[in-house]
C-alpha positions as CSV (number, residue, x, y, z in Angstrom):
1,X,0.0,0.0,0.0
2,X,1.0,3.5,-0.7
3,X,2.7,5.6,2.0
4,X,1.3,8.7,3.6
5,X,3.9,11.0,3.1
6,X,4.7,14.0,5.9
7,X,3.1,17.4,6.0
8,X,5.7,19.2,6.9
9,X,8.1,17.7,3.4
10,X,5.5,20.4,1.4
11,X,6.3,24.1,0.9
12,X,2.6,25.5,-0.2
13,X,-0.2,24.7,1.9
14,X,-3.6,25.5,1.6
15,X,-5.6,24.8,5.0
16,X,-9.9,24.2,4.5
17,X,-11.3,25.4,7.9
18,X,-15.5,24.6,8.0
19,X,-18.0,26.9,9.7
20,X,-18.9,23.8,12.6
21,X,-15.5,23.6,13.6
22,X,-15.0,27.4,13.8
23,X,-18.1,28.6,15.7
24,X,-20.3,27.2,18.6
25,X,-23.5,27.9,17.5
26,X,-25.5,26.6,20.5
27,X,-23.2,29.5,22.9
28,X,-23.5,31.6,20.4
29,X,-20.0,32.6,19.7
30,X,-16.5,32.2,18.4
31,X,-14.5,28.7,19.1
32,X,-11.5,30.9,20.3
33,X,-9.2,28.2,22.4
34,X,-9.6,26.3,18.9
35,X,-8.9,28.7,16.8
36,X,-5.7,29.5,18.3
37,X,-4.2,26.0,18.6
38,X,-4.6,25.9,15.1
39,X,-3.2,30.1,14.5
40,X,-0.1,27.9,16.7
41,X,0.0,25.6,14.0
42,X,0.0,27.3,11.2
43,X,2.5,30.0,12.7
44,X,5.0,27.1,13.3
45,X,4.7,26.1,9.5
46,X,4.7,29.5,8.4
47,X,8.0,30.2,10.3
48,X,9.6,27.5,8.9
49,X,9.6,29.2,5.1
50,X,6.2,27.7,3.8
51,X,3.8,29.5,2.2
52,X,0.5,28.9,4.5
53,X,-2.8,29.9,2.7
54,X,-6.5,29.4,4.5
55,X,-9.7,28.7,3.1
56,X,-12.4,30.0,5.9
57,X,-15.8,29.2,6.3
58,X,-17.7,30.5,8.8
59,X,-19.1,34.2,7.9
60,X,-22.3,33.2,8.0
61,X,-22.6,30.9,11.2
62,X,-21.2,34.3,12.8
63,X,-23.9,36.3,12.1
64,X,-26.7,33.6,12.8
65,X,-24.8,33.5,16.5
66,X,-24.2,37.3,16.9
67,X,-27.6,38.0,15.9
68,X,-29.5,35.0,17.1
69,X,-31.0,33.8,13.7
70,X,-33.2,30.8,13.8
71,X,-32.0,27.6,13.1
72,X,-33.0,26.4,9.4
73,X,-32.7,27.5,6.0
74,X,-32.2,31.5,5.2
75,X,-33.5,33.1,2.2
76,X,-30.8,34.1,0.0
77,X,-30.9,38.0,1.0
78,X,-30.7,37.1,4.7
79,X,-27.9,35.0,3.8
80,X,-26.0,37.6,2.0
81,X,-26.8,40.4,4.9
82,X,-25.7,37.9,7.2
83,X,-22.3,37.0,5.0
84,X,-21.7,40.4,5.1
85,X,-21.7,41.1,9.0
86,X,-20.0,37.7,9.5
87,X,-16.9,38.5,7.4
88,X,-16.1,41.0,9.0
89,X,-16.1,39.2,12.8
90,X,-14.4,36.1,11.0
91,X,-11.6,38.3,9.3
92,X,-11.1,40.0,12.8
93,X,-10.9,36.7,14.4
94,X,-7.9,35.4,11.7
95,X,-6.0,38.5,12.0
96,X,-6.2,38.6,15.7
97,X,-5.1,34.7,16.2
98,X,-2.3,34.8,13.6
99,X,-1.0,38.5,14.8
100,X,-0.3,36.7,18.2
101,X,2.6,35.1,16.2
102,X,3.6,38.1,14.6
103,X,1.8,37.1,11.1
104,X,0.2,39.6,8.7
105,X,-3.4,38.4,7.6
106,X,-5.0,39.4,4.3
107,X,-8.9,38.6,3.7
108,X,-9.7,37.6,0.5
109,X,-12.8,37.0,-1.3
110,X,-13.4,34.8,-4.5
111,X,-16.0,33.3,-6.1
112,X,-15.4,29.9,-8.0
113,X,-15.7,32.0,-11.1
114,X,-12.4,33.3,-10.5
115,X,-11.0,30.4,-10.6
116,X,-12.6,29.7,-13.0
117,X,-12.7,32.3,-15.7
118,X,-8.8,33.1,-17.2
119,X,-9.2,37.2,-16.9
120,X,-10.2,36.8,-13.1
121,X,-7.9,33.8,-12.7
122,X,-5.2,35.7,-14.0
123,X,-5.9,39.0,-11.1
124,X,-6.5,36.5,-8.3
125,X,-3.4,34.4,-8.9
126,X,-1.2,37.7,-8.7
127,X,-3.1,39.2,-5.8
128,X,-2.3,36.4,-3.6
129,X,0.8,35.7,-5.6
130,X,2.3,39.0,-4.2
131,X,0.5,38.5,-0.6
132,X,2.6,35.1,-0.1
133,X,5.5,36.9,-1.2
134,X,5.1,39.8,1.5
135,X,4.8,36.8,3.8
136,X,1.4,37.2,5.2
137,X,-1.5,34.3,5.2
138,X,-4.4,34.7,2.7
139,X,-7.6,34.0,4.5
140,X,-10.1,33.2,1.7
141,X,-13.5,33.2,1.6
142,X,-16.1,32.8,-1.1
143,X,-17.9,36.0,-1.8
144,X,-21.3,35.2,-0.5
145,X,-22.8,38.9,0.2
146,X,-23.1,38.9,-3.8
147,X,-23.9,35.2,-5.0
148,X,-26.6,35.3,-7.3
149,X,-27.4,31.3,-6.7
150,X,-28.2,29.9,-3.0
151,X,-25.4,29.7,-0.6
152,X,-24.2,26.8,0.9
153,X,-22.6,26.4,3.9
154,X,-19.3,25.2,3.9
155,X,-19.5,24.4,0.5
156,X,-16.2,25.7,0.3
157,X,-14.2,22.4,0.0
158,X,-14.3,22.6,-3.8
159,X,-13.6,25.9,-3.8
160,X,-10.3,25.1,-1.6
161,X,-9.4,22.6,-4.2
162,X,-9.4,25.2,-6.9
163,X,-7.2,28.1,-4.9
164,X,-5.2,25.0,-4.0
165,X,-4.7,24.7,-7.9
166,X,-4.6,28.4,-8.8
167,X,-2.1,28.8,-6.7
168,X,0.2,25.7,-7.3
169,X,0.1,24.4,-3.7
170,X,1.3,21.0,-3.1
171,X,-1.0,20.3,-0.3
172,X,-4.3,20.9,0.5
173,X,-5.6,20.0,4.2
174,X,-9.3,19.5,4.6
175,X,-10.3,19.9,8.5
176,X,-13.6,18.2,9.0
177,X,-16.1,16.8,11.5
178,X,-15.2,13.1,10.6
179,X,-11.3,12.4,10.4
180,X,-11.3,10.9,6.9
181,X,-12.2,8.6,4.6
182,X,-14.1,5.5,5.8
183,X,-15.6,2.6,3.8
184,X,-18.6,2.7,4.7
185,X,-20.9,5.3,6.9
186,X,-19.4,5.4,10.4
187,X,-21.8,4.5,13.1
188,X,-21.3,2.8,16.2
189,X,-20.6,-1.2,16.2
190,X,-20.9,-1.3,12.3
191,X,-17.2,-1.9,11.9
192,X,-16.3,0.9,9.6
193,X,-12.4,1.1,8.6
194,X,-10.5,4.7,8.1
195,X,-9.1,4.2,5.0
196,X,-5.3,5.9,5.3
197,X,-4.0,6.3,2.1
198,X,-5.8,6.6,-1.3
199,X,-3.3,6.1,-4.4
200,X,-6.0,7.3,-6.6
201,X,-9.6,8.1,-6.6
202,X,-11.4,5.2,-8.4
203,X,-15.5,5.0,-8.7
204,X,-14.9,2.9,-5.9
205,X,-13.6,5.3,-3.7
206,X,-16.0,7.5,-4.5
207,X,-19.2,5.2,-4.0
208,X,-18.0,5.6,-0.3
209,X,-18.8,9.1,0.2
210,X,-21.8,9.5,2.6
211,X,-23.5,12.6,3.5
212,X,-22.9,15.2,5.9
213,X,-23.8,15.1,9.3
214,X,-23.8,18.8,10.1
215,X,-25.9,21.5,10.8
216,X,-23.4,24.1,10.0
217,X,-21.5,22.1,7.0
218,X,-23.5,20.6,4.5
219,X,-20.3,20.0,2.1
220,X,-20.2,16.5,3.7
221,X,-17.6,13.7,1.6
222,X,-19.5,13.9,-1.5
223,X,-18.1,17.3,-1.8
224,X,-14.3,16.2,-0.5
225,X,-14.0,13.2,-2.6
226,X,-14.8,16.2,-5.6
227,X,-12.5,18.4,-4.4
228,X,-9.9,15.8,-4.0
229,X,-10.6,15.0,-7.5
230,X,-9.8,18.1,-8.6
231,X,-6.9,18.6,-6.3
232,X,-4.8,15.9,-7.5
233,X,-5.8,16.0,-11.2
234,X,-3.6,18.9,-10.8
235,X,-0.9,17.9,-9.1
236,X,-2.1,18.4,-5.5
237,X,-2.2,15.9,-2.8
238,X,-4.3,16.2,-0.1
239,X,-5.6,15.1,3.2
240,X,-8.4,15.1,5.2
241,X,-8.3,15.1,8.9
242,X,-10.5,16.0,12.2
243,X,-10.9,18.9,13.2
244,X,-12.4,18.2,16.0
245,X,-8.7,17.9,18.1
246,X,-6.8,20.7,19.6
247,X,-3.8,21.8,17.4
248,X,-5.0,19.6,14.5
249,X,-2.0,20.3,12.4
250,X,0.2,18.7,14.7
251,X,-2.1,15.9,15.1
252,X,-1.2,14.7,11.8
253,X,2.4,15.4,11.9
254,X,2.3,13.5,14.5
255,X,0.7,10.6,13.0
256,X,-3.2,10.9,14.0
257,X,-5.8,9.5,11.8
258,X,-6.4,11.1,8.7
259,X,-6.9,10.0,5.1
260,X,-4.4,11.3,2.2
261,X,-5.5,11.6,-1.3
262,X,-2.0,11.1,-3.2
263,X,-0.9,12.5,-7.0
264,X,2.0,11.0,-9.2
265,X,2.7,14.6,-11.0
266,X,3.1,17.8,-8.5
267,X,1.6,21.2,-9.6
268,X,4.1,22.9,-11.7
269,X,4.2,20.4,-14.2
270,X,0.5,19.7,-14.0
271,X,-0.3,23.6,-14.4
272,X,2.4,23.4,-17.7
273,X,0.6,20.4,-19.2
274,X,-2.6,22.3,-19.0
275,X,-1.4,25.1,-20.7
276,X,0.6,23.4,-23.2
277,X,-2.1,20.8,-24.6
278,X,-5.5,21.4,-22.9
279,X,-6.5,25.5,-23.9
280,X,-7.4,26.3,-27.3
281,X,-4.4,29.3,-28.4
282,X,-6.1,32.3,-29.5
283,X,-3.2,34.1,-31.5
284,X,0.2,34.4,-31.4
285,X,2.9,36.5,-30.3
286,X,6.7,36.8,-32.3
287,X,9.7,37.5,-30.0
288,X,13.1,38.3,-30.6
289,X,16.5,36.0,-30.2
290,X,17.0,38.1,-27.0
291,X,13.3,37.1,-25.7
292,X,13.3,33.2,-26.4
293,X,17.2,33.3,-25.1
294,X,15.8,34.6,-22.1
295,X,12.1,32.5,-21.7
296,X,14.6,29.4,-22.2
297,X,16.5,30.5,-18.6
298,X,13.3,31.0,-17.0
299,X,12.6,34.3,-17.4
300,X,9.0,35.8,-18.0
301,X,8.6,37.4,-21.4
302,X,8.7,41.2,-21.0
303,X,6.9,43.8,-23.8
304,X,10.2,44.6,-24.9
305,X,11.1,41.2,-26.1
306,X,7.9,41.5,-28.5
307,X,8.1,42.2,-32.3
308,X,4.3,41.6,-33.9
309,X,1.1,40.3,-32.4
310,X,-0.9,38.1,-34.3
311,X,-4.9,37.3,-33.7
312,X,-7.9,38.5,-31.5
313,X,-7.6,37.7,-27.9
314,X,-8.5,38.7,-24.4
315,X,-6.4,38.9,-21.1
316,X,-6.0,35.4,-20.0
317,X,-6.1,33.7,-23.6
318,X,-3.3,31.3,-24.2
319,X,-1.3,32.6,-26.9
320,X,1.8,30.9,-29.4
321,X,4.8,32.4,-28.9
322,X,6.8,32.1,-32.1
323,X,10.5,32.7,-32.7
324,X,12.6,34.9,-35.2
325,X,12.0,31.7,-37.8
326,X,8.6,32.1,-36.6
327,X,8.1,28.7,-35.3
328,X,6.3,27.9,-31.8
329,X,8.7,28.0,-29.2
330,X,6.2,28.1,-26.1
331,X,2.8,28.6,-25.1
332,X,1.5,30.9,-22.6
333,X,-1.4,33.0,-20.8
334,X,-1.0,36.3,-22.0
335,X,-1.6,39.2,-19.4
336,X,-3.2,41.9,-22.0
337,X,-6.0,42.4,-24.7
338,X,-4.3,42.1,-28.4
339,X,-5.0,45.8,-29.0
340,X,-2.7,46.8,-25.8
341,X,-0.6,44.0,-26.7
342,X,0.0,45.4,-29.8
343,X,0.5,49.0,-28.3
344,X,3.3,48.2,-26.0
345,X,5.2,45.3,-28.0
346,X,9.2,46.1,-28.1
347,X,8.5,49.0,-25.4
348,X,9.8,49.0,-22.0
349,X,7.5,48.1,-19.0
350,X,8.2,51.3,-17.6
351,X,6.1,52.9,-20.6
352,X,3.2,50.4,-20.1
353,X,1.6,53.1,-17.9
354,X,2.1,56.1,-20.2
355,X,1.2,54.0,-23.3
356,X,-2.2,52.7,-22.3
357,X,-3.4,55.5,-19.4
358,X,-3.5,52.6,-17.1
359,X,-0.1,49.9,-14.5
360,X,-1.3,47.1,-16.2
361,X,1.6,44.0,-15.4
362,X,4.8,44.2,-16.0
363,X,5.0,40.7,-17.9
364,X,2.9,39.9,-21.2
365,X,3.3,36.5,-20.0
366,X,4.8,35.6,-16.4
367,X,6.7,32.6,-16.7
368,X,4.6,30.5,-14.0
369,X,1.9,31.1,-17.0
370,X,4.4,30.1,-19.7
371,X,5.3,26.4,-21.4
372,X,8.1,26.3,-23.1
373,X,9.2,23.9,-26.4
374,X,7.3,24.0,-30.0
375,X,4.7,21.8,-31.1
């Protein structure tokens, strides 16, 4: 059988807190001894040069316990009015346990649509791009004052799985009211076994999802066996574990039950296979010698390196990039329109601003967007 590898061998982590596990909704109020064993945790990963990243439910259960909602269903404007007065508490509770360890928090709120569509993809992956390299943790949310369809509480595993991939992590940690994967329903004297390890996620596997047995979080397995689906297509393993244990990080480093969904490829080489052979190109942009010399180094392709732009295409389209001889030598997700493309082509980035009346990026394609070698 496969062997669970060790949470602390990965260097991008992306950490899926439910709205049960955060708030107490019976005393009415914030799970704060909880909450900062796991701020402890993540502060001891975090110090030790890994980039931590958390997906937070939870805004909504707030406001049903600061404003003593009834229990049941909410009707999609009460559940938006009551995202919005949640997020604020929840984002106050991150920052708070996390600046006890001297870490900067940034809230940030996505729908799956930008993860979804390139353009927004493109905004979000820098946005949090640039807050991982100031060193703070991301605490993400999905935008539920403004969703159009019903909210769902902690439905945010699948939405964990797709930062998880936007942003290249190699692990994404689940915390849940059941501390992983069993083969059948879990009830008392029925014999159920935790599965440990799953190489892959067969039909089989998935046939053993039950559903969810919270009040708070109906995302239940059904929607972790989806998001582990996702995860590891792209090159993301992932585990799910309880919690329902003080300092629930360290319980699995230290070897506590909890069920890991393992991936033969690892994200970068995932995210470049995608790019290279899964999206349609939409034009084509010719570089100079100097340009591919520079791509082929690992260097992201700058508006000076361009010579001509060929096609129609918007922000986040994948592009050809052809060489003096004006065969492909890469494929990428370019950062600009064709017309402003076409504008700033051989200019320097410094100009970009002047050029279109607007900072748009410095890079017309940044090399974690860009495949290299011709079809």
């Amino acid at each position: 059988m496969s062997r669970a590898p060790a949470l602390t061998s990965f260097r991008r982590i992306v950490i899926k807190v439910g709205s049960s596990l955060l708030v107490d909704h019976d005393a009415g109020s914030l799970k704060r001894a909880w909450l900062a064993s796991l701020a402890e945790d993540i502060a001891s990963l975090h110090k030790g040069s890994r980039d931590v990243l958390v997906v937070s439910s939870g805004a909504i259960a707030l406001a049903r316990a600061t404003l003593k909602l009834p229990r049941g269903a909410l009707k999609l404007e009460e559940a938006q009015a009551a995202a919005a007065i949640g997020q604020i508490a929840l984002a106050r509770s991150w920052s708070e346990s996390l600046h006890a360890h001297d870490i900067a928090t940034a809230q940030v709120l996505l729908t799956l649509g930008d993860t979804e569509e390139r353009r927004r993809y493109l905004n979000a992956r820098s946005t949090v791009d640039k807050l991982l390299e100031w060193h703070t943790v991301p605490v993400i949310n999905e935008n539920d004052t403004v969703a159009t369809s019903e909210i769902r509480y902690g439905d945010n595993d699948r939405l964990a799985a797709r930062v998880a991939t936007m942003m290249s992590a190699d692990l994404l940690v689940l915390l849940s009211d059941i501390d992983g994967l069993y083969d059948k329903p879990p009830v008392a004297g029925n014999g159920a076994q935790l599965i440990p390890v799953v190489p892959r996620i067969t039909a089989e596997i998935e046939s053993m999802a039950g559903a969810s047995g919270s009040e708070l979080s109906r995302g239940g397995m059904v929607t972790k066996i989806e998001a582990g689906k996702i995860a590891t297509t792209a090159g993301t393993h992932m585990v799910i574990a309880s919690g329902r244990v003080m300092n629930p990080l360290r319980a699995i480093i230290d070897g506590g039950p909890c069920t890991w969904f393992l991936t033969p490829a690892n994200p970068v080489t995932a995210r470049k296979k995608w790019i290279a052979g899964s999206l349609e190109p939409r034009g084509a942009v010719h570089i100079d010698a100097g340009a591919v010399k520079a791509l082929q180094l690992g260097k992201s392709l700058l508006p000076a390196g361009v010579v001509k732009v060929d096609g129609t295409f918007s922000r986040g389209d994948a592009v050809i990039l052809r060489g003096p001889d004006g065969h492909e030598v890469g494929r990428g997700l370019i950062a600009y329109d064709a017309d402003d493309a076409a504008k700033i082509k051989g200019r320097s980035s410094h100009d970009v601003q002047s050029i279109l009346g607007f900072a748009g990026r410095t890079e017309i394609i940044h090399r974690d967007d860009l495949v290299m070698g011709g079809k």
